[in-house]
N, C-alpha and C positions, 0 to 999 in steps of 0.2 A: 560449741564442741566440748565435748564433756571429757576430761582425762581418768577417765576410772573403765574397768569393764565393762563389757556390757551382761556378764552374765550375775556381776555384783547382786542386783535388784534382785535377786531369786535368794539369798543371803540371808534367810529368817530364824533367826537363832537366838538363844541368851540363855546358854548354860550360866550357871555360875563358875566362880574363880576358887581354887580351893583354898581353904578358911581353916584347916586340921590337919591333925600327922593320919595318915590312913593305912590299912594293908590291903593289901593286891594278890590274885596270884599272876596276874600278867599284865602289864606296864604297858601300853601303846602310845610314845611321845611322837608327836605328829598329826594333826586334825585335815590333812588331805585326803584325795582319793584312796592313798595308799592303807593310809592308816587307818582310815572306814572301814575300807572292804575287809580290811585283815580283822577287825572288831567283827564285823558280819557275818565270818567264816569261822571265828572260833565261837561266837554266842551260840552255839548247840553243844559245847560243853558245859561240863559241869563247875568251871573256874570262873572266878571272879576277874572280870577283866576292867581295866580303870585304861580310857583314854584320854589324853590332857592335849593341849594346842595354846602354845604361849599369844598367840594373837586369838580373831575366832574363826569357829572351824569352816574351813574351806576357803580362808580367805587368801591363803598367797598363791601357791602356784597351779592350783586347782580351780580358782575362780579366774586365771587370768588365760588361759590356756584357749588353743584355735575350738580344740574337740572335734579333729576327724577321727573317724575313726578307719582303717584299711591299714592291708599288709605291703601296700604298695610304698614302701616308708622310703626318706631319702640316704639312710644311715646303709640299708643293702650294699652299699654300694663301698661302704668300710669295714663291715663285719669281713672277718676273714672267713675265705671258701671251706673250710672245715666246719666252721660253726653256722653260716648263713641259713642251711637247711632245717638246721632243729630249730635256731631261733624263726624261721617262719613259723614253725609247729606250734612253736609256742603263743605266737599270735592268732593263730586259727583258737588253740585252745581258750585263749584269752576271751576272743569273741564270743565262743561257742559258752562262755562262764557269764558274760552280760546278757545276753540272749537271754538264760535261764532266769536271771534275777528280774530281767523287764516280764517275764511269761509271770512266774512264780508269782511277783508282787504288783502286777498288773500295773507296772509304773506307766504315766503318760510324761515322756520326755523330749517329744518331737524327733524321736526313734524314726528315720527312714531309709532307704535303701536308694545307696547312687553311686555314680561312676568314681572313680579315682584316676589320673594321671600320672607319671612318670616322666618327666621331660628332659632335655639339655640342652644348650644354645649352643653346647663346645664343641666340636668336630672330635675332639678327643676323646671325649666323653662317653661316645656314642657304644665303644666299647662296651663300657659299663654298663649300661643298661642290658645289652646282650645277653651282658652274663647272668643278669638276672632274670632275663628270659627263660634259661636253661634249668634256672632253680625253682621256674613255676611249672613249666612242663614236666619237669621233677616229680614234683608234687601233686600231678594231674590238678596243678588252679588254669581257671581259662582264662588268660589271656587277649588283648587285639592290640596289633600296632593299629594309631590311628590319631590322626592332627589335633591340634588343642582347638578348643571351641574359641580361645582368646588368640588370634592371632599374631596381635600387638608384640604379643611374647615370643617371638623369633624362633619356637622351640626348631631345632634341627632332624628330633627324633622323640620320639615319645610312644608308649604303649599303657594299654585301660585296661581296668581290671571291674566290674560290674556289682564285685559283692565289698561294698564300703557302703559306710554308713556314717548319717549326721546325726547329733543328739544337744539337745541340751542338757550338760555333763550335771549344773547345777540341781533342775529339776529331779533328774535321777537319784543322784547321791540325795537327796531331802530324802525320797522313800526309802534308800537302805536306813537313813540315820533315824527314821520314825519308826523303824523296825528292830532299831536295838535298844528294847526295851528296860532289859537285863542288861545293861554297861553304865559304868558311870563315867561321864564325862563333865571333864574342866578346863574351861574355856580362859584364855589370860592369864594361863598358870603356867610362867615360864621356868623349866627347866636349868639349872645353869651349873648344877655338878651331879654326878654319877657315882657311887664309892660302890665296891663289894666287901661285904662284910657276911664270912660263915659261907651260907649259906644261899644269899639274897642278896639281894641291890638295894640301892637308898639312892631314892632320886630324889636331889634338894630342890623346892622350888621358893625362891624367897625366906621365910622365917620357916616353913611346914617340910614335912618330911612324906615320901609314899616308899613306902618298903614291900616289894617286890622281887616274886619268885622267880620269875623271869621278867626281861627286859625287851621291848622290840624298840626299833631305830626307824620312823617311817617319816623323818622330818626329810627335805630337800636336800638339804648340807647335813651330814652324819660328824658336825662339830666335837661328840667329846668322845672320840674313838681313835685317839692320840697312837697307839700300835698300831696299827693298819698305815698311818703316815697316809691319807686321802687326801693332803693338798698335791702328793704327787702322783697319785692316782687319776683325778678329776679334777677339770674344770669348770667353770661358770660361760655361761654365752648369754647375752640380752639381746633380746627383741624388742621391733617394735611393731603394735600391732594396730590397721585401722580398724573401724567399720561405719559404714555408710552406704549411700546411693550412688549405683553404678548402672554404665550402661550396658554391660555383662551383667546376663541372667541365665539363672539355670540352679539344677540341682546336680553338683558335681564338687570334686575334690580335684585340688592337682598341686605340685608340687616337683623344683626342681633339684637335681643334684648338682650346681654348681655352687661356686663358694660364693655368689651372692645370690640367697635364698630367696624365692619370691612361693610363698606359700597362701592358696585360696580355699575358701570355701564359700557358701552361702547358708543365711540365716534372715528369716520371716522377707524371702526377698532382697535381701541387703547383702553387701559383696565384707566377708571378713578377711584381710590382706595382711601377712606377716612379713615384714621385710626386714632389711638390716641388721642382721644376725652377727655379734661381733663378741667374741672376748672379752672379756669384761676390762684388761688391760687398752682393750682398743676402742673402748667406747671415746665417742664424744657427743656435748652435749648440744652440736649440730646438727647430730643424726637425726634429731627431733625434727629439723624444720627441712631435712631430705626426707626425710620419711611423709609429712603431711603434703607434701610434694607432691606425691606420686600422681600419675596421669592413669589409674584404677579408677580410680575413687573419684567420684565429680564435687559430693556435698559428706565432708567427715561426721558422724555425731558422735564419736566413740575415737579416744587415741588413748593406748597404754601398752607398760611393758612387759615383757617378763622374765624371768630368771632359770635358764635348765640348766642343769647338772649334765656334765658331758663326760663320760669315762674313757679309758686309753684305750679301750679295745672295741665301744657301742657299744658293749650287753650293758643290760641293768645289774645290778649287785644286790644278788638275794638269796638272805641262808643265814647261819647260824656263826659266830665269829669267834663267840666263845661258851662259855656252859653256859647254859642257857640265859644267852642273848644273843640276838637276831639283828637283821639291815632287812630292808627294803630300800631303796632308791635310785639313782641315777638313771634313770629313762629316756635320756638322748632324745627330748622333745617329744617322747613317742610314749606318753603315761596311761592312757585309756588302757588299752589291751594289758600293756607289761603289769601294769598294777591287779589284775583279775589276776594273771596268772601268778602274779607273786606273792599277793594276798592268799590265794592257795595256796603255794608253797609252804608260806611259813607257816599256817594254820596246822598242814599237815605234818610239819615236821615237830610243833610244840604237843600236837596230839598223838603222835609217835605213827600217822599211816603211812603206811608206804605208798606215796603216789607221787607222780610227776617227778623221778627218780633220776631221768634225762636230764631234766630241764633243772632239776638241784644241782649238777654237776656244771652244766652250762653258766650258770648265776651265780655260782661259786664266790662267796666271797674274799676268799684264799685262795683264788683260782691260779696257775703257774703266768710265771711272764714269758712274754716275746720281745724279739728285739724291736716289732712295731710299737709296743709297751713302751718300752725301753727309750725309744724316740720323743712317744711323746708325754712320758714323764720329763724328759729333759727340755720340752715346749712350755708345760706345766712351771717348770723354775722360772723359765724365762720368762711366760709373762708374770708373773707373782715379782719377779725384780723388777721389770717392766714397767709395773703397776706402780709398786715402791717409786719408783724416780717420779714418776710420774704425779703423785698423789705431793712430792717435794717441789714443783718448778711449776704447777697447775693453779694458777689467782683468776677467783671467779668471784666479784660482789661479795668476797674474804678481808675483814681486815683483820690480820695478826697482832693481837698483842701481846701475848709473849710463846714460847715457845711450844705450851703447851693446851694451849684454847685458840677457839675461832670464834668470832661474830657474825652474823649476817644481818644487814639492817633492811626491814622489808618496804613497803612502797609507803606504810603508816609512820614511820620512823621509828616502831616496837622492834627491840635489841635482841636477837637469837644464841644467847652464848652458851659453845657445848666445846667438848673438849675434843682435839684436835685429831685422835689418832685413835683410828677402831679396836675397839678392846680383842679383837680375836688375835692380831698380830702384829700391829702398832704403826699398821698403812697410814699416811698421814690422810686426812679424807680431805675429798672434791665436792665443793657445794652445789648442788643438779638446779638450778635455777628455772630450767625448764618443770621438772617434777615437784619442785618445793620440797629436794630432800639431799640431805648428806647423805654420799656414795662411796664406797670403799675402790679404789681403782685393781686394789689384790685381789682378793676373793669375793666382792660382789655383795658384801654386808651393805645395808641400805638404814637410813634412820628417817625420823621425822625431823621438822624442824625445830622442834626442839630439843629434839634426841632420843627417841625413844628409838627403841631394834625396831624397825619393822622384818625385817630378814636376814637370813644368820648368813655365813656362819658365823657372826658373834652373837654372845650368848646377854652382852649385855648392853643399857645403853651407855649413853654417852655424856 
């Protein structure tokens, strides 16, 4: 059983690291889906656009990701009834934006067309889904109530929708990135402060400088955007994800709304299974040996995690924050489509078109609060203090020697010493024993064993 992704192996990259101070006129910090597509969308201008990615590109929450793709998502079901309409629209348009790019650049990415589900086990639930009924017939999408093909899963209620689609996300994103020919891209060049000066930005990466006309934000965690106050905006949620040999087959999507997620797809024949979706204050490092559990999955070859960004209200957060600098992120598990369309967004709005003018207003990164905001910013505190205690009363294969380092002695008897408490906001960290990594119990920062960031939001290691 291999603990890495399985779309890892498609991973063939080796930009270099940057080595000199440069200038830009647009800054894209970020080497995922998000931050491709928005390089992709603006290389038919005439700017110079410089993308960087502190680890290499594609490798955190883009290579670990299920990759359905469908508007039958489970989040419907928390967008509020004002907004849930256009945010469909914007998923149709999403799609109707990869479409063009697989046509366009004749990508082969194991692109096919299958069902999706909608399900619940709850009696109460069953509501919700209704309502979502009413927002496809809306919309003239078609529709069927109709039983899950896995019965196992108790669904109560469930309705399919026919125009979803599988992809191998990694395959794809290679052909945008072999099509931006005109970008410069630097891989291991991590970011760790932001100044504006005049005119322009300066973003420090280690000893080198890139001074930048504009700025775009397309990392996972929007860590150095201290005004906006986004620890109380968004949370962190981790998964865990199988894949393997089952004895369900088929080509379908399905996915449920209750709060223990049980998320399917299929790939080359094999069942991909998301489960155990928790807070990142809530993990533990048991969920590991619930999770390979499961009675899905007969023979695992594939177990790993991943890291979403979950906002107070489901939309994504994308648009302009300040003079010219930008966000893309928070995609509430649902990054394929929101990223097409967001990556448009921003393109158009650095290139002054007017388009997708709804959908700016809806992604709002200053968008107004609600008192459902309001709630679960104050969820937001609690678990970040949650975490806090937690990361203080938490002894895992830890021996403390003093207050400010941790050791971890491995099965060779070679000495792991890193310092004790994550640089983004001085969580004390949990050693993941299962994953072979220091974990932040606050906001979801992750290290290696020796210390390096592998995922923000700290900017540094350890």
């Amino acid at each position: 059983m291999k603990n890495n992704s399985i779309w890892e192996e498609y991973l063939k990259y080796d930009f270099k690291n940057l080595d000199s101070d440069i200038n830009t006129d647009v800054l894209i910090i970020g080497g995922g889906i998000a931050g491709i597509l928005t390089a992709f969308y603006l290389k038919k201008s005439n700017l110079k656009i410089t993308l960087v990615d502190r680890n290499e590109l594609l490798f955190g929450v883009t290579s670990k990701m299920t990759a359905k793709i469908t508007i039958l998502q489970d989040i419907l079901t928390k967008i509020s009834s004002k907004n849930i309409n256009l945010f469909l629209k914007s998923q149709l348009e999403g799609l109707k934006l990869l479409k063009t790019n697989i046509k366009n650049l004749n990508i082969e990415c194991d692109f096919y067309k299958n069902d999706s589900y909608l399900y619940t086990t709850q009696k109460n639930n069953i509501k919700k889904i209704k309502a979502i009924e009413k927002e496809l017939y809306n919309l003239n999408i078609k529709y069927e109530k109709e039983e899950l093909p896995i019965k196992k899963l108790n669904s109560l209620y469930s309705i399919k929708v026919n125009n979803s689609f599988s992809i191998n996300i990694i395959k794809y994103l290679n052909k945008i990135i072999k099509s931006l020919e005109n970008i410069e891209i630097y891989e291991n060049t991590n970011i760790i402060k932001v100044i504006k000066k005049n005119n322009y930005y300066v973003a420090i990466a280690n000893k080198y400088k890139i001074n930048a006309k504009k700025i775009i934000f397309a990392n996972n965690y929007p860590y150095f955007i201290k005004p906006l106050i986004f620890p109380l905006k968004v949370r962190l949620e981790k998964s865990y994800i199988l894949y393997g040999n089952s004895s369900y087959k088929g080509d379908y999507n399905l996915i449920n709304i209750d709060k223990n997620v049980h998320s399917i797809r299929f790939y080359k024949s094999k069942m991909i299974y998301l489960t155990n979706s928790k807070y990142i204050s809530h993990v533990k490092t048991s969920d590991y040996d619930k999770t390979i559990n499961s009675n899905l999955i007969n023979k695992i070859d594939n177990i790993w995690t991943n890291m979403d960004l979950i906002t107070n209200d489901y939309l994504p957060i994308i648009g302009k924050i300040f003079t010219n600098m930008y966000i893309i992120t928070g995609f509430n598990t649902w990054g394929i489509l929101s990223s097409h369309i967001g990556a448009s967004i921003i393109s158009s709005l650095i290139l002054n078109e007017k388009k997708y003018v709804d959908y700016k207003n809806l992604f709002n990164p200053r968008r107004g609060v609600t008192i459902q905001k309001l709630v679960n910013s104050s969820i937001n505190i609690y678990e970040s203090i949650n975490g806090y205690f937690k990361g203080l009363i938490t002894k895992n294969k830890i021996i403390y020697y003093n207050k400010n380092k941790a050791i971890y002695i491995d099965s060779k008897g070679n000495k792991h010493i890193v310092n004790r408490k994550c640089p983004h906001m001085k969580c004390n960290l949990i050693f993941n024993d299962k994953e072979g990594t220091w974990d932040c119990p606050c906001h979801g920062s992750s290290f290696s064993l020796d210390g390096k960031v592998i995922n923000g939001p700290s900017k540094y290691d350890i």
